[in-house]
C-alpha positions in Angstrom: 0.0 11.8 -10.9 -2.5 10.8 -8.4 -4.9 12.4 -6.9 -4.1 11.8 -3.5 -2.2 13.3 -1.2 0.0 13.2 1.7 0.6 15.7 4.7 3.4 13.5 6.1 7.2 15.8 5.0 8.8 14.1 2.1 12.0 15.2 3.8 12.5 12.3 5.9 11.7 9.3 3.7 12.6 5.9 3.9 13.1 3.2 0.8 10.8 0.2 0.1 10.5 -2.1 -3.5 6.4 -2.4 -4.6 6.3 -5.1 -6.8 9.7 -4.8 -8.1 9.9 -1.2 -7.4 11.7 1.2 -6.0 9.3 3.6 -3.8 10.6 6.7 -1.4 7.8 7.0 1.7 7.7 9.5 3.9 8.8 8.5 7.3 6.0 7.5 9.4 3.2 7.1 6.4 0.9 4.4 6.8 1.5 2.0 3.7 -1.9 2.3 2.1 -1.0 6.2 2.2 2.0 5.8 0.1 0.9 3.3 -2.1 -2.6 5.5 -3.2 0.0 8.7 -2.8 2.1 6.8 -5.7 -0.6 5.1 -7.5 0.9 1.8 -7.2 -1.7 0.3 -5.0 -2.7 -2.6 -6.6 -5.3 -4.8 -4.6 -5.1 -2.2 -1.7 -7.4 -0.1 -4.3 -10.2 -1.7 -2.5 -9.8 -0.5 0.5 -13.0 0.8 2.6 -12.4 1.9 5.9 -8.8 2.7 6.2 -8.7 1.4 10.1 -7.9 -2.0 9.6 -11.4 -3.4 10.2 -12.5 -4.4 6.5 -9.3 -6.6 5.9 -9.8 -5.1 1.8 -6.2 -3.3 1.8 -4.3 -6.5 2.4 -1.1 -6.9 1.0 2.4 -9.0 1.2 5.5 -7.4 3.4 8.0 -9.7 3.3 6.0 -12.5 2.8 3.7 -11.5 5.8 0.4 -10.5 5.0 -0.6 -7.1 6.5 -3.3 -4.6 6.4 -2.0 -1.9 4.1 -3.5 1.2 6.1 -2.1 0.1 9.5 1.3 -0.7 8.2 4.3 1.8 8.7 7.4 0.9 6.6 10.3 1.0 8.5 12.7 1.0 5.0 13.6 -2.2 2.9 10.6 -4.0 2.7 9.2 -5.9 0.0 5.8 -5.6 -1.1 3.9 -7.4 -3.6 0.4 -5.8 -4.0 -1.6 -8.5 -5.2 -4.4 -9.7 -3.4 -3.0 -12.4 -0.8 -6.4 -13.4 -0.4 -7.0 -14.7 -4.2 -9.8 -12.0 -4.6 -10.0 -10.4 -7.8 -8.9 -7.0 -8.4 -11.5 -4.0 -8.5 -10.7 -3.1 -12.0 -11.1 -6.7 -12.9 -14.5 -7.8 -11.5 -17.4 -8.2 -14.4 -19.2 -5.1 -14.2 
């Protein structure tokens, strides 16, 4: 279980696959949201301001890359959590 949470209502959700995935989100929850909600958030785990200007929540949506946080699935998208940006991920850098 992760330690976030989310105030959006989980009983309007729509249906997206994270890296092979099935994941319900809650209708109108910004990507990032769901992904740290569900702790699948892969390179979006570095993000820092949560408003799009730091870039560090990218992720893949269909191929497209997008800022995680400013995001809102619409249902049946595909998105692949790696970093799009070849960056490595936080719990891989050399401490």
């Amino acid at each position: 279980m992760s330690r976030y949470r989310s105030i959006a209502s989980a009983r309007d959700t729509v249906t997206i696959t994270v890296d092979g995935s099935p994941l319900r989100v809650a209708r109108g929850q910004s990507l990032l949201a769901a992904l740290l909600a569900n702790g699948t958030s892969g390179a979006a785990a570095d993000f820092h301001c949560a408003i799009g200007q730091c870039q560090r929540c990218l992720v893949r949506v269909d191929g497209r890359v997008q800022t995680a946080c400013l995001y809102v699935p619409r249902g049946g998208e595909t998105v692949d959590t790696s970093p799009p940006d070849g960056r490595a991920l936080p719990w891989e850098r050399a401490s």
